[in-house]
C-alpha positions in Angstrom: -1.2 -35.0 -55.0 -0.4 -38.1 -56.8 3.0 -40.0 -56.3 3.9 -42.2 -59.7 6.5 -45.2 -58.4 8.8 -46.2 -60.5 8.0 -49.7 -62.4 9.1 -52.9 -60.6 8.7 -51.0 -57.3 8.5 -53.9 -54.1 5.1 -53.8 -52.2 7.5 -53.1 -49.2 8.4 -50.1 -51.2 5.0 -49.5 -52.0 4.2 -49.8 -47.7 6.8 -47.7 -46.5 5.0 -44.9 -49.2 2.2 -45.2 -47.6 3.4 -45.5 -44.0 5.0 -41.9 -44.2 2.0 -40.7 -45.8 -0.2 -41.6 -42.7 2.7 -40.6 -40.6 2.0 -36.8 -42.2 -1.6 -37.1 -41.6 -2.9 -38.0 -44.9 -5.2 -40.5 -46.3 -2.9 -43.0 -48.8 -5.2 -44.2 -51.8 -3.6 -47.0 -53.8 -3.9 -47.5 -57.4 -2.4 -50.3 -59.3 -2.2 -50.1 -63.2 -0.4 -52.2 -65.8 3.2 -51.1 -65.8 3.4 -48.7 -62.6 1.5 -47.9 -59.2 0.4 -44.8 -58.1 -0.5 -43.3 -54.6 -3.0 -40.6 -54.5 -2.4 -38.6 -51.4 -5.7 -37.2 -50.1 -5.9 -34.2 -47.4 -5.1 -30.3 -46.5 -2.5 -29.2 -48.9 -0.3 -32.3 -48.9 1.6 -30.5 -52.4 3.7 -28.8 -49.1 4.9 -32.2 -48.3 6.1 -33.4 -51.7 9.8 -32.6 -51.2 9.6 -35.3 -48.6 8.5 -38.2 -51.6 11.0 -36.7 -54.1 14.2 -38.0 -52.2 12.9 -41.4 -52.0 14.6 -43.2 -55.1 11.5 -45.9 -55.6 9.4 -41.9 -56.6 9.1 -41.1 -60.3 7.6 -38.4 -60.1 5.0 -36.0 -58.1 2.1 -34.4 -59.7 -0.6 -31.9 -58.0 -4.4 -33.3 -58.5 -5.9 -30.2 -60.1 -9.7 -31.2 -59.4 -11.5 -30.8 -56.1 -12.7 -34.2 -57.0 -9.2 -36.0 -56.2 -10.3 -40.0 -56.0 -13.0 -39.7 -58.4 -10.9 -37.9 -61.2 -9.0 -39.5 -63.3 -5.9 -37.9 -63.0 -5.6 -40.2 -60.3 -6.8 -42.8 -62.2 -6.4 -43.3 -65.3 -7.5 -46.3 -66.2 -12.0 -47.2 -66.4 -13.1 -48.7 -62.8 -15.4 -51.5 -63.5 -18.0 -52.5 -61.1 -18.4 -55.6 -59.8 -22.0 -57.3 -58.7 -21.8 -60.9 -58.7 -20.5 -61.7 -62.1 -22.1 -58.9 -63.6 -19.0 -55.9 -64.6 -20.0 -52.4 -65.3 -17.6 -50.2 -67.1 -16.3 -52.7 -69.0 -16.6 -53.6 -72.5 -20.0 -55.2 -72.3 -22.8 -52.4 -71.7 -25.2 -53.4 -68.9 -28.8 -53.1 -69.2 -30.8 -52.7 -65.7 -34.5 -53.0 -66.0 -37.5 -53.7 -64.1 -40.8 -51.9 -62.8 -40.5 -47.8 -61.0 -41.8 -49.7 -57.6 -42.3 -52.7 -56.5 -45.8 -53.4 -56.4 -46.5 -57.3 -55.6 -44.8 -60.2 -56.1 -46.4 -62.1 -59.3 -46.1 -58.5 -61.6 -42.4 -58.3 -60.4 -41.4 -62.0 -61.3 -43.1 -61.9 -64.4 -41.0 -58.4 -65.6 -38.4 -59.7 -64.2 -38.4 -62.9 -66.4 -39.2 -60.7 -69.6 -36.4 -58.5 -69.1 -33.6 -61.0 -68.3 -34.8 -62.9 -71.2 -34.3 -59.9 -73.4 -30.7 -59.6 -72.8 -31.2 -57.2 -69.3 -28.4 -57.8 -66.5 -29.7 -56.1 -63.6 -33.3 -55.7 -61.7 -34.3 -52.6 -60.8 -37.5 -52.6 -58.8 -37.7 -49.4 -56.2 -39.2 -50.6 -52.4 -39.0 -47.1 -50.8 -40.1 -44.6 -53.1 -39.8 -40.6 -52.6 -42.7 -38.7 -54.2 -43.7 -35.1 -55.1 -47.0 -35.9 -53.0 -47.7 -37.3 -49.8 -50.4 -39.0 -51.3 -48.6 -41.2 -53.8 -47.5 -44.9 -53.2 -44.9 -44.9 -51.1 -43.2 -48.3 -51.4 -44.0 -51.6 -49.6 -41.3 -50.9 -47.6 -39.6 -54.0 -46.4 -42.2 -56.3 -47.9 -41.1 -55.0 -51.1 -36.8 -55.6 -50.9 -37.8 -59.4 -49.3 -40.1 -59.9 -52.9 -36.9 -58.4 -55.0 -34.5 -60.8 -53.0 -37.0 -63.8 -53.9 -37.0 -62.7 -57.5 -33.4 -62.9 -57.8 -33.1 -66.2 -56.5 -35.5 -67.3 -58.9 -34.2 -65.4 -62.1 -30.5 -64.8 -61.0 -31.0 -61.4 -61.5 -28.6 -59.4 -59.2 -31.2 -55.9 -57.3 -30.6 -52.8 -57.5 -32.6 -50.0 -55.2 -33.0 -47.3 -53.6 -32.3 -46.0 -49.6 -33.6 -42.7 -49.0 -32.5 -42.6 -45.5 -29.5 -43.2 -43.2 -31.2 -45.5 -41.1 -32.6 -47.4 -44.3 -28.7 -48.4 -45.3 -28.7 -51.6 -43.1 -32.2 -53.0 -43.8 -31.5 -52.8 -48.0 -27.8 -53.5 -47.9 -29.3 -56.7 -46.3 -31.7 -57.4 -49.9 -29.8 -55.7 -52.4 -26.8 -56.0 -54.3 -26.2 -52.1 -55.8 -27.7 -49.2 -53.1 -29.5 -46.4 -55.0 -29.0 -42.9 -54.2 -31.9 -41.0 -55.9 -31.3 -37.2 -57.5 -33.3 -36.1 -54.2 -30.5 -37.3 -52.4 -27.6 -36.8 -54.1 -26.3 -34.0 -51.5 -27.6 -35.5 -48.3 -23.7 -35.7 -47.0 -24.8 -37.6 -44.2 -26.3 -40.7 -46.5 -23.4 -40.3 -49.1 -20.9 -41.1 -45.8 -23.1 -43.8 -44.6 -22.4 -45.8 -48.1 -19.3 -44.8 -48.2 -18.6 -46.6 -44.8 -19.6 -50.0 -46.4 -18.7 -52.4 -49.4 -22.0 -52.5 -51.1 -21.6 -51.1 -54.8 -23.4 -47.7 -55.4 -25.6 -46.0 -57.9 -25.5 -42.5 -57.1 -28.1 -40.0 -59.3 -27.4 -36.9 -60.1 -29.4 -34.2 -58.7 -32.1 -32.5 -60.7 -30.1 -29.4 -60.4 -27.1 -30.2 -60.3 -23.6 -29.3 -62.2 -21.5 -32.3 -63.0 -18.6 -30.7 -60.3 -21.7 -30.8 -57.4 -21.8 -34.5 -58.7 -18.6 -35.4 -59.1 -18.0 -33.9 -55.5 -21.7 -36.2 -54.4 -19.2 -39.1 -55.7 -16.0 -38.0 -53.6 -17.8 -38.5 -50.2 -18.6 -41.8 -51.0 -15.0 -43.1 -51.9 -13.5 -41.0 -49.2 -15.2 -43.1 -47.2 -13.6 -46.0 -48.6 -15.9 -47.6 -50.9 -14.9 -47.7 -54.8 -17.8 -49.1 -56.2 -19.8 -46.1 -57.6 -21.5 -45.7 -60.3 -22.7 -42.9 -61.6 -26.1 -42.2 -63.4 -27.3 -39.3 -65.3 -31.1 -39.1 -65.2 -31.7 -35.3 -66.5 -31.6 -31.9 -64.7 -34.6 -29.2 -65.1 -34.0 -26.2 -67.4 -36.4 -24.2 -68.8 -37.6 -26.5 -71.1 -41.3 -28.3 -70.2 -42.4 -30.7 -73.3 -40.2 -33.4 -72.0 -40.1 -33.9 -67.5 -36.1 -33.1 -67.9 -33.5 -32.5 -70.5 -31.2 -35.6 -70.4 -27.6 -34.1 -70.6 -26.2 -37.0 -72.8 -23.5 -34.1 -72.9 -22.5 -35.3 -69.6 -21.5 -39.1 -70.3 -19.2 -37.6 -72.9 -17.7 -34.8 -70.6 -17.9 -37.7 -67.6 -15.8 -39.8 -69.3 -12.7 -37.0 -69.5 -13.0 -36.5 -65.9 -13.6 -39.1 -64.3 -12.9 -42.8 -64.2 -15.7 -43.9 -62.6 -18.7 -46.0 -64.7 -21.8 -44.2 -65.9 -24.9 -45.5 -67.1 -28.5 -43.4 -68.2 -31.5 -43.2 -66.9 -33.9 -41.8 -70.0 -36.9 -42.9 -68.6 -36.8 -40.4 -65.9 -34.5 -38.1 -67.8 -37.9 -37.6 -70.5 -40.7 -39.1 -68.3 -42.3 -40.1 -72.2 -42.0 -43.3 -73.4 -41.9 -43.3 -76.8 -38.3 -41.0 -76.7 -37.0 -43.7 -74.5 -35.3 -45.8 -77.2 -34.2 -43.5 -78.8 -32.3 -41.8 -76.4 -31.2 -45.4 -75.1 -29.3 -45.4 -78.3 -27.7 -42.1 -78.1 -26.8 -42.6 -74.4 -24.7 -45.5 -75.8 -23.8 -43.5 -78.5 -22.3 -41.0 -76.1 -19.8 -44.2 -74.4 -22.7 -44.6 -71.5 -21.9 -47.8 -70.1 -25.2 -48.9 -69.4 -29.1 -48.1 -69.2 -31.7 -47.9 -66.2 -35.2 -48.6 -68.0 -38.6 -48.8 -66.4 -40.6 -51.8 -67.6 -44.1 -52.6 -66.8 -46.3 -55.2 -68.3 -50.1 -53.0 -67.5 -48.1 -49.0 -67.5 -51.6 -47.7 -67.4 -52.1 -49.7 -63.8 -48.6 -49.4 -62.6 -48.9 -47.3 -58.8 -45.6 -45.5 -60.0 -44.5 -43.4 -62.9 -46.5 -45.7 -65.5 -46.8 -42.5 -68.2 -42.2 -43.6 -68.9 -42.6 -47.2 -68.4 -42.3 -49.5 -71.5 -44.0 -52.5 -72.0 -41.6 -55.9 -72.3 -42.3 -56.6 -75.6 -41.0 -52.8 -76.1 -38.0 -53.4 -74.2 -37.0 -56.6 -76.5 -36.9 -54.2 -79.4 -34.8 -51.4 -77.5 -31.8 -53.9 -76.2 -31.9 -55.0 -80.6 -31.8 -51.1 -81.1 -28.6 -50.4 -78.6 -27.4 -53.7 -79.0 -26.5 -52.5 -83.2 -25.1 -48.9 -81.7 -22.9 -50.9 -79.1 -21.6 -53.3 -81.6 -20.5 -50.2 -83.7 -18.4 -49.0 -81.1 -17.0 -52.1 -80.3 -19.6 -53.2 -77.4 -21.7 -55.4 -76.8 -24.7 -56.7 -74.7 
């Protein structure tokens, strides 16, 4: 349920809330917004309890969460969470481009895409050091060697890392390179990964699953800040129907419906979500468009070498004329770059 305080309630008022809270066994979850603060109260039927709250004279009022998703929707928030990494904010007003190659390959190739991209208005590296494939055959990642070249690159370009941990016992070795954890669409259900994150303070980008509905997301979501970390964002990357000219149908469909239920930030992914490169701009701009607020593009200067997923990576020259593209669709809506 959600306790609403009255305005110019006292943070002792606000602590003695929360103290009673614990003291019925619930999880308190604070939200500040402009004018008043509200408690979300998280656990096993705490509605039971709300005639308890409803005496106190600091209480407004009491409201039932409706949605199994109770941190995560926004009828306990209400106002957009923004993401912070470094001085980079996404969910704000400015959308955030993230950009780099499907894996990290070698050193030289990643600094010089990585110097293309930021150069072409990108805020973010995305560069993938562990990387889960269909075959057992496939590159696999360098592994280690591969989140120590991504930490070099971003001292050199100021570019704050995002990738990906497949693996509970991977969460300590890339918190220590990167600055956003991936969860990949493989893993958005693996509960035990999801509570790993949850446990610490790195930011998150959590993928939906390729088959997934957007509660079985939303839910993917709720482990994480049940655990205590509020830095998620979420990314649509498309889910498999039975359509087979594109690799999935990106559900731009679910920014828009996102956006209603949650607060949380949400950016796409349509290089994944249509594995073909020439539908990736224009998608970019419809994803924006749709009040995405931000992009996850694969760039590669030689696609036809790249070890990874080279068949949806764009070249950087490609790239500079996809941020123009967005940039004119964000600007429309009162964004920008």
């Amino acid at each position: 349920m959600i306790i609403t305080l009255k305005p110019g309630t006292t943070e002792k008022g606000i602590q003695h809330i929360v103290e009673k809270i614990k003291e019925l066994g619930f999880t308190p979850h604070i939200s500040h917004g402009k004018e008043r603060t509200i408690i979300g109260v998280i656990g096993e039927n705490p509605i039971r309890t709300r005639h308890l709250f409803e005496a106190m004279f600091i209480v407004e009022s009491i409201t039932p969460i409706s949605k199994p998703y109770k941190l995560v929707s926004r009828e306990l928030k209400k106002e957009d969470t923004c993401v912070k990494v470094g001085n980079v904010k996404v969910g704000g007003k400015k959308v955030v481009i993230m950009a780099g190659p499907c894996a990290v390959e070698n050193k030289p190739l990643l600094l010089e895409v990585a110097k293309a991209v930021k150069k072409a208005g990108a805020k973010v590296l995305r560069g993938g050091a562990f990387k889960p494939r269909t075959s057992p055959y496939s590159f696999q990642g360098l592994g280690e060697e591969g989140l120590k070249y991504l930490a070099e690159v971003r001292e050199i370009t100021g570019l704050p890392v995002v990738t990906e941990a497949m693996d509970v016992r991977q969460i300590e070795l890339v918190s220590r390179y990167a600055d956003i954890i991936q969860i990949g669409a493989r893993n958005m259900q693996n509960f035990d990964l999801l509570k790993e994150v949850g446990k610490g303070g790195k930011p998150v980008l959590l993928k939906r699953g390729m088959a997934a509905t957007l509660k079985e997301f939303l839910m993917s979501a709720e482990y994480i800040l049940s655990g205590g970390n509020y830095q998620v964002i979420l990314c649509e990357r498309g889910i498999r129907t039975f359509e087979n000219s594109t690799r999935f149908t990106l559900d731009l469909s679910s920014v828009a419906l996102i956006k209603n239920l949650s607060h949380l930030p949400v950016v796409v992914d349509p290089s994944h979500g249509t594995g073909q490169r020439d539908l990736i701009t224009p998608l970019s701009r419809a994803a924006i468009a749709a009040g995405a607020d931000g992009l996850l593009i694969e760039v590669h200067s030689k696609p036809e070498e790249a070890l990874s997923d080279g068949f949806q990576s764009i070249l950087p020259s490609h790239f500079e004329n996809l941020v123009k593209e967005v940039e004119k669709i964000a600007r429309s809506m009162g964004r920008e770059i």
